[in-house]
DSSP file (Angstrom, degrees, kcal/mol; ACC not computed):
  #  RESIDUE AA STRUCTURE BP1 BP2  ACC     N-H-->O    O-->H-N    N-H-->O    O-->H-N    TCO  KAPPA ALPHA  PHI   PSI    X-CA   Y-CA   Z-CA
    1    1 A X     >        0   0    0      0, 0.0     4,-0.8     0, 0.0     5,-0.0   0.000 360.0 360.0 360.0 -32.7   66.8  -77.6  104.6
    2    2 A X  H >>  +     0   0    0      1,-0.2     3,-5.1     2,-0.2     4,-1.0   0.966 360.0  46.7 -47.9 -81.4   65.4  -76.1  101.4
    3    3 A X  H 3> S+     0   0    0      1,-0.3     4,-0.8     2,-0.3     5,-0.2   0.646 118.4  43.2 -27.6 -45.9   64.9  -79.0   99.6
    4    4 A X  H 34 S+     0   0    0      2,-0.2     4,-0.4     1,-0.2    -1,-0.3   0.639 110.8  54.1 -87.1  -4.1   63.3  -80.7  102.7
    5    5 A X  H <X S+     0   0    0     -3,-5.1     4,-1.0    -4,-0.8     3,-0.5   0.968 117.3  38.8 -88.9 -55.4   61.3  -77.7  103.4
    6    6 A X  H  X S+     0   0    0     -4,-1.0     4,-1.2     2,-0.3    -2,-0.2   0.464 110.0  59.1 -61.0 -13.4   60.0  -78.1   99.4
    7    7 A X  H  < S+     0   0    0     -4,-0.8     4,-0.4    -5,-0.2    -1,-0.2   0.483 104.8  48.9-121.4 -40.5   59.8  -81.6   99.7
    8    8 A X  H >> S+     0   0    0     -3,-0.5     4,-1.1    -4,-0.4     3,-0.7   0.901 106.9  59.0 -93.3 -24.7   57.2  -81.1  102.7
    9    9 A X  H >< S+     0   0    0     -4,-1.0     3,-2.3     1,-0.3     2,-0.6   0.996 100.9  57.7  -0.7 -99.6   55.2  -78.7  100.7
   10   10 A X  T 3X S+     0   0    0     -4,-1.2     4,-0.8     1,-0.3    -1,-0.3   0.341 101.9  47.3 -22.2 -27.1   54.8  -81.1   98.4
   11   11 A X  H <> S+     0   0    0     -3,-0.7     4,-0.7    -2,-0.6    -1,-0.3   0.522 114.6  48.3 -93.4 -34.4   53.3  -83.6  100.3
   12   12 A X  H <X S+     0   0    0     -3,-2.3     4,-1.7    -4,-1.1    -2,-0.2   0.764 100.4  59.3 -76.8  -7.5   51.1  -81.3  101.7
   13   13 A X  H  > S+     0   0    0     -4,-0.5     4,-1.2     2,-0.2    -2,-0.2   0.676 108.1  57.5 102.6 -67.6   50.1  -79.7   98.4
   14   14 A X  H  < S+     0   0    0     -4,-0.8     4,-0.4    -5,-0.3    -2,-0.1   0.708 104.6  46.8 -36.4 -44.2   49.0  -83.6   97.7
   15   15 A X  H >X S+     0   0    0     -4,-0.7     4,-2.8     2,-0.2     3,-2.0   0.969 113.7  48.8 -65.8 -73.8   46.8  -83.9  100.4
   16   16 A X  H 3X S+     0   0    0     -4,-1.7     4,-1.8     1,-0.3     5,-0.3   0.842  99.3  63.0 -39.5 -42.7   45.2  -80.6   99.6
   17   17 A X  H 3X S+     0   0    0     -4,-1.2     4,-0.8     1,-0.2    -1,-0.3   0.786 114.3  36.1 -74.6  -8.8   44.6  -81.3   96.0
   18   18 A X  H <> S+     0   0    0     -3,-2.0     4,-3.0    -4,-0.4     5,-0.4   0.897 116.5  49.3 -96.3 -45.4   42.2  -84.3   97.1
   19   19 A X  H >X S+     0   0    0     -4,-2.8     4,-1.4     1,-0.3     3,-1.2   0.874 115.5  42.9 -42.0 -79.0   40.7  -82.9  100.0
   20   20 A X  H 3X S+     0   0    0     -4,-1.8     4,-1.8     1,-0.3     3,-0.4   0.717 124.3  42.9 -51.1 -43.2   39.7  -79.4   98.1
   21   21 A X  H 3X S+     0   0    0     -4,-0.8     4,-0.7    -5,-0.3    -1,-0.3   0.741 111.0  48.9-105.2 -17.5   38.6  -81.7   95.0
   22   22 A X  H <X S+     0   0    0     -4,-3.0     4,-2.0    -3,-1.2    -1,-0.3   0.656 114.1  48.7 -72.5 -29.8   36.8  -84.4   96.8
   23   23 A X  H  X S+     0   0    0     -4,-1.4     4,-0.5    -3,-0.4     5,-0.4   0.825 107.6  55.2 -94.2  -8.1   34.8  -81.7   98.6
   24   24 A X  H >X S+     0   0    0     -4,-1.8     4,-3.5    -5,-0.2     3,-3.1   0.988 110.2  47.8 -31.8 -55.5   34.2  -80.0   95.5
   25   25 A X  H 3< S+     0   0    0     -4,-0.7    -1,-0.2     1,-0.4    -2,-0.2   0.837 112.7  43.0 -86.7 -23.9   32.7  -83.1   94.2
   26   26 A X  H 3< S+     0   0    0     -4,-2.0    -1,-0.4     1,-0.2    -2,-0.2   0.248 111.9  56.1 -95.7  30.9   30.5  -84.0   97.1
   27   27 A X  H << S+     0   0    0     -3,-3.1    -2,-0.2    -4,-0.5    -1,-0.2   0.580 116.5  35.9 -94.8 -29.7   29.3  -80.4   97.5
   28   28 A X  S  < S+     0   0    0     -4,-3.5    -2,-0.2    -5,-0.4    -3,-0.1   0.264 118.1  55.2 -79.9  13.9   28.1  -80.3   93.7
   29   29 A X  S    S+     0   0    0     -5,-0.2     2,-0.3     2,-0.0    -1,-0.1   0.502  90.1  82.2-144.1 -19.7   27.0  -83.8   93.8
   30   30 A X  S    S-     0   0    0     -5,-0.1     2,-1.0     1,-0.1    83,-0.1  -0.660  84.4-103.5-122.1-176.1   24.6  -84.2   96.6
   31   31 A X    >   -     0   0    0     81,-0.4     3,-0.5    -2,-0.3     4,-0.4  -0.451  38.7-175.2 -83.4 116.5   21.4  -83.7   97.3
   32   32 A X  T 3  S+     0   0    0     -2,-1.0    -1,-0.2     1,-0.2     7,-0.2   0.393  76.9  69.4 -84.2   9.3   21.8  -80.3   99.5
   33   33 A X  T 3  S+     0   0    0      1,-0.1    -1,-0.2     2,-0.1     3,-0.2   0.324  88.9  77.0-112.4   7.0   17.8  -80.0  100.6
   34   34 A X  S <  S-     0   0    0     -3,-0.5    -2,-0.1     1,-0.1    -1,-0.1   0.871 120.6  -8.2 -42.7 -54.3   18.6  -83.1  102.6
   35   35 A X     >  -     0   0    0     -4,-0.4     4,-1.2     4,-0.1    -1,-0.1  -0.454  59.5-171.9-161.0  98.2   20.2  -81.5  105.0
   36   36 A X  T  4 S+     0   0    0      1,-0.2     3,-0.1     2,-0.2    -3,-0.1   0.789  86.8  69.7 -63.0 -18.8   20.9  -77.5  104.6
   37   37 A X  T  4 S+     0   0    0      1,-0.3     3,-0.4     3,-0.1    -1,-0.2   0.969 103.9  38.8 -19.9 -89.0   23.1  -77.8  107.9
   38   38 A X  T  4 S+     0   0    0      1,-0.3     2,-0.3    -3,-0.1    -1,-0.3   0.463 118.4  41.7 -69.0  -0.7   25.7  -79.7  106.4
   39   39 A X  S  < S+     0   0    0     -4,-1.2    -1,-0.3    -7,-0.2     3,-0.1  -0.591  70.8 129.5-138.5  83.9   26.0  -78.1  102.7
   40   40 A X  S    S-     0   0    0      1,-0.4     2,-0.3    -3,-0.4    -1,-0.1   0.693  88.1 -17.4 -62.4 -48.6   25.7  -74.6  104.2
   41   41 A X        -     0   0    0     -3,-0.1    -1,-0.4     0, 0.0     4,-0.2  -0.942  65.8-112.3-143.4 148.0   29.0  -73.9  102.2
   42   42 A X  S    S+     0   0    0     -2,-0.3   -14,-0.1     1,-0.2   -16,-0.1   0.340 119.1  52.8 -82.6   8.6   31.5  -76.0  100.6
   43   43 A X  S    S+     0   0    0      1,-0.1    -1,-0.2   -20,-0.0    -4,-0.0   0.518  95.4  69.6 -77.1 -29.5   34.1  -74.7  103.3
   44   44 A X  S    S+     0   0    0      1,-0.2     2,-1.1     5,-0.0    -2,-0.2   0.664  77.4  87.0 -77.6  -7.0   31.8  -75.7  105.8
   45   45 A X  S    S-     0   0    0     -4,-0.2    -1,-0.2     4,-0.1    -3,-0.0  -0.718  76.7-158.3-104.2  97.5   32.5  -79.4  104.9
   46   46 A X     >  -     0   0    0     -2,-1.1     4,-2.2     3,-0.1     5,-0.1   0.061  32.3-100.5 -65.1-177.5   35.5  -79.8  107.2
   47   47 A X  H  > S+     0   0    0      2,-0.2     4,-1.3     3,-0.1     5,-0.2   0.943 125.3  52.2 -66.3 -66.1   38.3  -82.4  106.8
   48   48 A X  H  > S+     0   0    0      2,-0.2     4,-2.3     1,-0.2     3,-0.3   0.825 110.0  49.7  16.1 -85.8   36.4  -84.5  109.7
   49   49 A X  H  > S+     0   0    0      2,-0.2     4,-1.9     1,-0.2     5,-0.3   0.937 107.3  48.4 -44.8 -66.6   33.3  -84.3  107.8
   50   50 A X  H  X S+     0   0    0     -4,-2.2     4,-2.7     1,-0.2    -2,-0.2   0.878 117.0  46.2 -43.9 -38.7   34.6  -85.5  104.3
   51   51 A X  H  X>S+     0   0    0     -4,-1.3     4,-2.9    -3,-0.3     5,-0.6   0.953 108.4  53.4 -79.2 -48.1   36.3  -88.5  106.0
   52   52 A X  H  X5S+     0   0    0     -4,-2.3     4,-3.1     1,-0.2     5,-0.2   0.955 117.1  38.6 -35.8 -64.9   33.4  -89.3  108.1
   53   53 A X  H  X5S+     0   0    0     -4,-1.9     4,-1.3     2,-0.2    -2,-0.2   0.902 113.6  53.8 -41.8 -60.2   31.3  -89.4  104.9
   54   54 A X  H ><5S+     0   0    0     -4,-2.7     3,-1.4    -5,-0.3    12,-0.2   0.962 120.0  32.6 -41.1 -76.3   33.8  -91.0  102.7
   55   55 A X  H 3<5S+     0   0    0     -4,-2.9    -2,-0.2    11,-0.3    -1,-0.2   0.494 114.3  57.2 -99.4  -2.7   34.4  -94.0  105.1
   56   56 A X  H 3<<S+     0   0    0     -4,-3.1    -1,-0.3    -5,-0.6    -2,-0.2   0.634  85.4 105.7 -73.3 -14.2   31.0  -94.3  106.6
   57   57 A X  S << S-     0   0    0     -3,-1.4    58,-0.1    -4,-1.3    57,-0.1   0.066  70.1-133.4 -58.2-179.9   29.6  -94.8  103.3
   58   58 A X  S    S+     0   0    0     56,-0.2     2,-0.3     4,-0.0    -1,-0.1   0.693  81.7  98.5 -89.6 -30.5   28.2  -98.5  102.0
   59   59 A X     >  -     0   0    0      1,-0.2     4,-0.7    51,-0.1     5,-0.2  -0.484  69.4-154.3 -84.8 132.2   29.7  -98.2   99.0
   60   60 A X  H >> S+     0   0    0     -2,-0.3     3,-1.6     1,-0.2     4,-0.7   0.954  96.3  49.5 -81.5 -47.2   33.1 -100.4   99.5
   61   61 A X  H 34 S+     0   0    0      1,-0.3     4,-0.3     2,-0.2    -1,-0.2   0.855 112.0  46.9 -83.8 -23.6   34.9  -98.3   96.7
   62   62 A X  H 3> S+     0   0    0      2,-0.2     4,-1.9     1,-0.2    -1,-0.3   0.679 111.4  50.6 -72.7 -27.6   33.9  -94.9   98.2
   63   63 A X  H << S+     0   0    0     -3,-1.6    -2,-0.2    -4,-0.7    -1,-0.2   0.488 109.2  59.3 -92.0   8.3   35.0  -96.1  101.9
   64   64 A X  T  < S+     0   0    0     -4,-0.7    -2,-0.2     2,-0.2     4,-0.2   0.601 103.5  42.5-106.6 -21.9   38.1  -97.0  100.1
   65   65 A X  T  > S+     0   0    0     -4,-0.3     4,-1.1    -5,-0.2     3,-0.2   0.723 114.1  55.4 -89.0 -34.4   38.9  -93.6   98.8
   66   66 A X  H  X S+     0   0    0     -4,-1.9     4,-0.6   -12,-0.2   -11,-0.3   0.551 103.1  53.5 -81.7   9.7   38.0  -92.3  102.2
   67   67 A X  H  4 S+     0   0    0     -4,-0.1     4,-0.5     2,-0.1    -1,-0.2   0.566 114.3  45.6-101.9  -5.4   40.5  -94.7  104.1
   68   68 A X  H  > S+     0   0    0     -3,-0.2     4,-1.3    -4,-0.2    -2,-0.2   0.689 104.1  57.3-115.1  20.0   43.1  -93.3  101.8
   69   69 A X  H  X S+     0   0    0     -4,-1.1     4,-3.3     2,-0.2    -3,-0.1   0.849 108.4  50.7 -52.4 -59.9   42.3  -89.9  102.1
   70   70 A X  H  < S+     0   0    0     -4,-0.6     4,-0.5     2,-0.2    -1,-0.2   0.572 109.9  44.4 -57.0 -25.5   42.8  -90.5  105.5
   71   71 A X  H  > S+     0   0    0     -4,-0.5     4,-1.2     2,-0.2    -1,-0.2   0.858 111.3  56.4 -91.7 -44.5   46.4  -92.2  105.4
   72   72 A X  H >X S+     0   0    0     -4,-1.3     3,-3.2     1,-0.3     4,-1.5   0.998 109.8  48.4 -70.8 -59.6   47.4  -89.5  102.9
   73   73 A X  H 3X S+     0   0    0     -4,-3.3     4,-2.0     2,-0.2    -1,-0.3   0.904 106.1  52.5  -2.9 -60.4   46.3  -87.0  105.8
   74   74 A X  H 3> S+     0   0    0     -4,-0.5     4,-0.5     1,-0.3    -1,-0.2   0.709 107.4  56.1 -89.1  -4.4   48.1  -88.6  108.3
   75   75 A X  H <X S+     0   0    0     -3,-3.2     4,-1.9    -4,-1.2    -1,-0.3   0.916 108.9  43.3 -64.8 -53.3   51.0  -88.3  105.9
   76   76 A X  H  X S+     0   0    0     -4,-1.5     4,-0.9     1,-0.2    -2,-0.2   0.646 103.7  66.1 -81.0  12.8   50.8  -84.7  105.5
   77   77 A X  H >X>S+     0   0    0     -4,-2.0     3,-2.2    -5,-0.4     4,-1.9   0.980 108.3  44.1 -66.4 -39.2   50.2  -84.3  109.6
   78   78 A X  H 3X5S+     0   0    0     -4,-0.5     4,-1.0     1,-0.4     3,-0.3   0.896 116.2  48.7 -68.0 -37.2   54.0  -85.7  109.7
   79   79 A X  H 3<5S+     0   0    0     -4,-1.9    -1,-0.4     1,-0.2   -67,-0.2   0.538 122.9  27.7 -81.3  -6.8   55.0  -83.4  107.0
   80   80 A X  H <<5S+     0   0    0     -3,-2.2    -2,-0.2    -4,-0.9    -1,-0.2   0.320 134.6  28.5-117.3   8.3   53.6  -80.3  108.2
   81   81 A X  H  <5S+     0   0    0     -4,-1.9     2,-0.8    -3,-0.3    -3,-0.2   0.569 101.1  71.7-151.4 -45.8   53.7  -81.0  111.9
   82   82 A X     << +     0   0    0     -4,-1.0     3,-0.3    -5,-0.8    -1,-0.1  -0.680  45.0 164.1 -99.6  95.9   56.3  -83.3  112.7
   83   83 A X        +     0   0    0     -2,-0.8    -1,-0.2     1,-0.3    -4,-0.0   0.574  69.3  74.2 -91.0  -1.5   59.7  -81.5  112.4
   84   84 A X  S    S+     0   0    0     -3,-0.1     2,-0.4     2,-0.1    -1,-0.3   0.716  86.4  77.5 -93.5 -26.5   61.6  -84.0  114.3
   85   85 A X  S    S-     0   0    0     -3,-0.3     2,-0.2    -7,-0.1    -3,-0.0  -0.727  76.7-134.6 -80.7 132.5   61.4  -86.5  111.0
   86   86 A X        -     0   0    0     -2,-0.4     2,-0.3     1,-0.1    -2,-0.1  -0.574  25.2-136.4 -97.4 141.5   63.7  -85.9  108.0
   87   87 A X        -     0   0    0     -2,-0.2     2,-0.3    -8,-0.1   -79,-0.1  -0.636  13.9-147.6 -83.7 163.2   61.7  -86.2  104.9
   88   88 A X    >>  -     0   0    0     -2,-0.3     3,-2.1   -81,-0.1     4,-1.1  -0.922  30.6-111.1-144.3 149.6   62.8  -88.0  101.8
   89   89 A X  H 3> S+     0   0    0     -2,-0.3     4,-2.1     1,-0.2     5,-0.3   0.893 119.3  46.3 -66.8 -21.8   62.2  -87.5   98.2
   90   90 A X  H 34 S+     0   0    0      2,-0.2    -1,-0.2     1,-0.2    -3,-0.0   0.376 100.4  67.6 -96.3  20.7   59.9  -91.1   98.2
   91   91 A X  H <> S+     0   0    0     -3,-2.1     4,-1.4     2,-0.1    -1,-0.2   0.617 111.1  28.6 -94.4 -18.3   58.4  -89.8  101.0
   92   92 A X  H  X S+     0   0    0     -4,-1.1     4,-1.1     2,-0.2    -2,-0.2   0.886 119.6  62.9 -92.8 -17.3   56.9  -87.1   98.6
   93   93 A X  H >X>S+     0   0    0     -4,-2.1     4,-1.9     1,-0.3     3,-0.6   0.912 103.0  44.6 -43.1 -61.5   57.1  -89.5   95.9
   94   94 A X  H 3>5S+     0   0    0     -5,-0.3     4,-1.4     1,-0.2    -1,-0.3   0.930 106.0  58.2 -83.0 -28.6   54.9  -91.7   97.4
   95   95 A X  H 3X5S+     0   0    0     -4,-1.4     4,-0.8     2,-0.2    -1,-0.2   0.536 109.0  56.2 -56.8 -12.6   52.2  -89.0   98.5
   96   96 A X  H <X5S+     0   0    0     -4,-1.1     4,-4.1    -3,-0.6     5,-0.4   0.783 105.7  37.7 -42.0 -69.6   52.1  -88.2   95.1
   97   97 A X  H  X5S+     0   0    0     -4,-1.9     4,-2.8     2,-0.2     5,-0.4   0.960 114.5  60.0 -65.6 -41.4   51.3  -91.2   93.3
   98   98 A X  H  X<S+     0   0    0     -4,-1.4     4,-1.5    -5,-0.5    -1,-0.2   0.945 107.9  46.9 -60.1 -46.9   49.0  -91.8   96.4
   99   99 A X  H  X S+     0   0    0     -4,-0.8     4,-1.5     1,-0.2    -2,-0.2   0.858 113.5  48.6 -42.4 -49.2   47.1  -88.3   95.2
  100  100 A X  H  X S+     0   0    0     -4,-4.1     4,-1.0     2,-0.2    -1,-0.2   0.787 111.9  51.8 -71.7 -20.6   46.9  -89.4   91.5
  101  101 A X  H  X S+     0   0    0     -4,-2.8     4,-1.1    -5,-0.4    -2,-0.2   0.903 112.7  36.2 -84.2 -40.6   45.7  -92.4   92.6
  102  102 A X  H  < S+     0   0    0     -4,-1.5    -2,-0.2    -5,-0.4    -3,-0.1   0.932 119.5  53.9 -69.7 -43.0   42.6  -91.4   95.0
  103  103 A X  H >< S+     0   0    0     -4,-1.5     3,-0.8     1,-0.3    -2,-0.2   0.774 103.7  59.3 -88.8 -34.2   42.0  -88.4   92.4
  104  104 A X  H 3< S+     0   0    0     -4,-1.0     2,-0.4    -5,-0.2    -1,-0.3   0.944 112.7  40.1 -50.5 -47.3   41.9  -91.3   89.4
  105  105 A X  T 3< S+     0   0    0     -4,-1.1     2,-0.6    -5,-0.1    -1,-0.2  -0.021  75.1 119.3-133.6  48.8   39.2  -92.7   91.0
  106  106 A X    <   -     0   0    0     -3,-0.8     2,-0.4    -2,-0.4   -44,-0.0  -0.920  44.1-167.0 -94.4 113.5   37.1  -90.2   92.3
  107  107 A X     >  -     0   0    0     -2,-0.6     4,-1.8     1,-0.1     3,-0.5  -0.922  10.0-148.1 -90.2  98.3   33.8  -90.9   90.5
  108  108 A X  H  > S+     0   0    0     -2,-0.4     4,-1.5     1,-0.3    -1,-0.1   0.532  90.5  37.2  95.9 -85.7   31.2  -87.8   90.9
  109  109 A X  H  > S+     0   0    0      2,-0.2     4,-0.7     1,-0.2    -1,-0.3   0.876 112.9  52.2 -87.4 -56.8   28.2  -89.4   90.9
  110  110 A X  H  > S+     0   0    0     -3,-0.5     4,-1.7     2,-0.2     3,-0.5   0.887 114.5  43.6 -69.6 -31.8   28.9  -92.3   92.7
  111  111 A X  H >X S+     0   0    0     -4,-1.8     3,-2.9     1,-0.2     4,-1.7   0.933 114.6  49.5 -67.5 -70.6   30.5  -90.2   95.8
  112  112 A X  H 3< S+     0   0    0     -4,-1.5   -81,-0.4     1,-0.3    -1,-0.2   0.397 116.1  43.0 -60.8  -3.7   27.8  -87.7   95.8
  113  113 A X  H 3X S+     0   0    0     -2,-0.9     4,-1.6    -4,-0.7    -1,-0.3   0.570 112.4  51.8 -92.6 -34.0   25.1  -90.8   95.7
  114  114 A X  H <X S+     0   0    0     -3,-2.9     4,-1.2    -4,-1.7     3,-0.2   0.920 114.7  46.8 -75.1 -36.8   27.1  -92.9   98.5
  115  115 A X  H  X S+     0   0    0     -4,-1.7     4,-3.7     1,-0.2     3,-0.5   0.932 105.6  58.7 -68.1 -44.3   27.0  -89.4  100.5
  116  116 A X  H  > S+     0   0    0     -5,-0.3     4,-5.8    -4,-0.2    -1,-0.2   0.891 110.3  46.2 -17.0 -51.7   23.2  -88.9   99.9
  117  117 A X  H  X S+     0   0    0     -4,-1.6     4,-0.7    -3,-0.2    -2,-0.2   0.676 104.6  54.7-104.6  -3.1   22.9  -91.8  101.4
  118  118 A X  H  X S+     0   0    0     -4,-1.2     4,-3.0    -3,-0.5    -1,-0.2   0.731 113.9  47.8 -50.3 -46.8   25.2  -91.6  104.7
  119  119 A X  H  X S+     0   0    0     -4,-3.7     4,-5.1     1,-0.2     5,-0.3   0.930 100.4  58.3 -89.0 -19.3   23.5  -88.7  105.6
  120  120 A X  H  < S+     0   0    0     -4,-5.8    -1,-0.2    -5,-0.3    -2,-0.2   0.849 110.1  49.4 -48.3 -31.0   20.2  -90.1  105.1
  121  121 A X  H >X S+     0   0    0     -4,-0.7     3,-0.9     2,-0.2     4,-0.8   0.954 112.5  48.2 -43.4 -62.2   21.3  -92.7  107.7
  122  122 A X  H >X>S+     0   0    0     -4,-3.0     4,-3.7     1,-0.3     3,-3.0   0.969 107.8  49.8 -36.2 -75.3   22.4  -90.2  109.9
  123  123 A X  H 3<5S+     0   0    0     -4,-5.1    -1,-0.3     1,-0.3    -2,-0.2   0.522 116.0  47.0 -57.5  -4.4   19.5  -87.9  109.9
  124  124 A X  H <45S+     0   0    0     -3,-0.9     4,-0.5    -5,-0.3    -1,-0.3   0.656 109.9  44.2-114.1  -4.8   17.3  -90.8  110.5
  125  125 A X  H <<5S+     0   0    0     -3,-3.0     3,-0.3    -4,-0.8    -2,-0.2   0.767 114.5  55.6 -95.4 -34.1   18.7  -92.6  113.1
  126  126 A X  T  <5S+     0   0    0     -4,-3.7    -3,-0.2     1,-0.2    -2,-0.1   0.810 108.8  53.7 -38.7 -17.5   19.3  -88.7  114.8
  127  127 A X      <       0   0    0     -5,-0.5    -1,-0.2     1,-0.2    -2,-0.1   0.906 360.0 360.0 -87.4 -43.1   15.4  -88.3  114.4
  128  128 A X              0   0    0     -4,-0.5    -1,-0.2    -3,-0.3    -2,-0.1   0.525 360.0 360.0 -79.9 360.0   14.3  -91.2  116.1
């Protein structure tokens, strides 16, 4: 029960280190007099909100980190949530490599342009 209790830890732990570092990167990285609503704080950009952004964007390699953002997510729901499922060491094995992999290929600049330009959408089809 340790071992599966550490073994879900781990797989959330994964999850977390992209969420927390992906909203780092689009709270430093976009333009925040766009809309002060949404980058009140970089807490304030909920799980909901990052994914939205991520996989609404245009940019195919940016909706492509936010659809496996999402998967990895819906890994740790099962690992923090679902008690009735045994975990396995390649089930944290594989939410690993899936974290090093989204985290590889987090570009800065390119999320934090692709978001710019989601919310610009937003905020203009909301205006009209």
């Amino acid at each position: 029960a340790a071992d599966e209790a550490a073994l879900r830890s781990a797989i959330s732990r994964a999850y977390y280190a992209c969420h927390l570092g992906i909203r780092k990167i689009v709270f430093e990285n976009c333009d925040k007099s766009k809309s002060a609503k949404e980058f009140r704080s970089e807490r304030g950009i909920s799980h909901e909100k990052l994914l939205r952004y991520l996989q609404g964007s245009a940019d195919k390699d940016v909706q492509k980190l936010g659809d496996d953002l999402a998967g990895l997510l819906g890994i740790r729901g099962v690992a923090d949530y679902d008690m009735s499922r045994t975990i396995a060491r390649e089930d944290a094995d594989d939410a690993i490599e899936i974290a090093e992999n989204i985290l590889k290929s987090c570009d800065p600049a390119e999320i934090g342009k692709a978001v710019d330009e989601w919310i610009t959408r937003a905020y203009s089809h909301s205006v009209s």
